[in-house]
N, C-alpha and C positions, 0 to 999 in steps of 0.2 A: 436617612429615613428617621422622622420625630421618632415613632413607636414601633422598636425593634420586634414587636412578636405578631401582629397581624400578619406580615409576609411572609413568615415562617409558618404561621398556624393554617392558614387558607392554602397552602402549598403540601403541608402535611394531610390535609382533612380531602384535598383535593386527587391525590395523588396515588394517599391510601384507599378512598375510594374507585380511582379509575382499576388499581390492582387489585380490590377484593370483587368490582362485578365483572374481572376478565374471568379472576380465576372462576366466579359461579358458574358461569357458562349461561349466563341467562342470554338466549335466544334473540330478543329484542336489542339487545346492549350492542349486539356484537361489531352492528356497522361504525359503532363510537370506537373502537378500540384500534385510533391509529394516531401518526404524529399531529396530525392537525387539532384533536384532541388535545392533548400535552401542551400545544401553545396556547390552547382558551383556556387553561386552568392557568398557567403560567400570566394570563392574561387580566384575567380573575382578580389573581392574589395580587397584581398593582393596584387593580381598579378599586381592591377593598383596600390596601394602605392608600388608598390616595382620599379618598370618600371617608373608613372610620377614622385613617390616624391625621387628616388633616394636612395631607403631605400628597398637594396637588401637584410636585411636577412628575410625579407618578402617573399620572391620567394619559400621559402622550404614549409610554411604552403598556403600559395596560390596555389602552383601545389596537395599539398595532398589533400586538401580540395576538388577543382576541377577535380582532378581525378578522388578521389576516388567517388564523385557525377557521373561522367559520366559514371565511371563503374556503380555502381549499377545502374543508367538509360538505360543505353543499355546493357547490360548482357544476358538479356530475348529475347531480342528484337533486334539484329544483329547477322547472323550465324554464320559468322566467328573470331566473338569476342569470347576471352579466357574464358571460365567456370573457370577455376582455380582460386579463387577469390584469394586467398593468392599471390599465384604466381603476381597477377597482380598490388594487393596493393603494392607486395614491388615491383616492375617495375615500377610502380608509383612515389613512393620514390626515388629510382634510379634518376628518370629522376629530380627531383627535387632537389636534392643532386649536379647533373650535371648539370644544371640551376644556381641557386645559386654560383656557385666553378667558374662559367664562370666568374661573377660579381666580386666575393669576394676574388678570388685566395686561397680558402681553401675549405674543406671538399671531393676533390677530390677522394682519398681514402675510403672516405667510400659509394661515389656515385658507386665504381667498386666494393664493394663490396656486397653493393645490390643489384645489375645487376648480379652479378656472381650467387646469390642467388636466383632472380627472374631466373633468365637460367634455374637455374635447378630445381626448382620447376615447371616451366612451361612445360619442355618438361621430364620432369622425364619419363614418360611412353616410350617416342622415347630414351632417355638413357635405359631405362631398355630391352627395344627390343634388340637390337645395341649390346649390351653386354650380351645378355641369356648365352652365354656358361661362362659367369662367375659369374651365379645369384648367388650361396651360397656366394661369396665374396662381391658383387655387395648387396645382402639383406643384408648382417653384416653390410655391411659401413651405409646403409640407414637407417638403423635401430638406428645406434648410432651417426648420423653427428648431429643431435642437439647439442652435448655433445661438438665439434669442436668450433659452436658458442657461449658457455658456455666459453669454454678457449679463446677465442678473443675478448669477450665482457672484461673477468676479466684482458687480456693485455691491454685496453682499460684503462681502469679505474684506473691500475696500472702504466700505462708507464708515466715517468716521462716527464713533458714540459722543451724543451730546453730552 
């Protein structure tokens, strides 16, 4: 990290504030006061070292952190938010992937490739409508696409850097 004290100071300012409005007891607060909390502060304090101290590969674990906190915080508790947790993590990801690649001019690729991923975990059910006169084809694929990011993980790890 360029600038050692933004991460510590937004983690302090953040942290002392979740324990000084437990301890009030104010009323309003109360439904904040769990772990999905703690990871949007945790979440936070990348996002402000990666933004003030100019120390963008920070952006990747600042958007997960904090997303993944606001999902599990409003999950239960707004209708129209995605059930799909999977689906949503890596939409999450996604978006963190394409944050970072803004800054960094890299990792582009693999921001569309968890978005492609989030798609279709998220609306797999409206795919699987949309296509019923092809379920026995349409159920083989689904059944075995894990095995696809099996082979693009091991291209991964094989392809050589130019």
């Amino acid at each position: 990290m360029k600038n050692q004290r933004i991460f510590p100071g937004i983690i302090l300012i953040g942290f002392g504030s979740y324990i000084f409005l437990q301890q009030s007891g104010i009323i309003i607060f109360q439904s904040f006061f769990t772990w999905p909390t703690l990871l949007i502060i945790v979440g936070l304090a990348f996002l402000g070292q990666a933004y003030m101290a100019g120390d963008y590969e920070a952006i990747l674990p600042g958007v997960i952190m904090s997303g993944f906190g606001v999902h599990f915080l409003v999950v239960g508790h707004i209708a129209i938010w995605p059930k799909n947790t999977i689906g949503m993590l890596i939409f999450i990801i996604s978006i963190g992937f394409f944050l970072r690649s803004q800054k960094t001019k890299k990792g582009i690729s693999q921001a569309f490739l968890f978005l492609i991923l989030a798609v279709l975990l998220l609306f797999y059910e409206k795919f699987y409508r949309y296509f019923g006169f092809l379920k026995l084809g349409v159920t083989q694929i689904f059944q075995y696409w894990p095995a696809l990011f099996i082979l693009i993980g091991i291209y991964f790890l094989l392809k050589k850097k130019k």
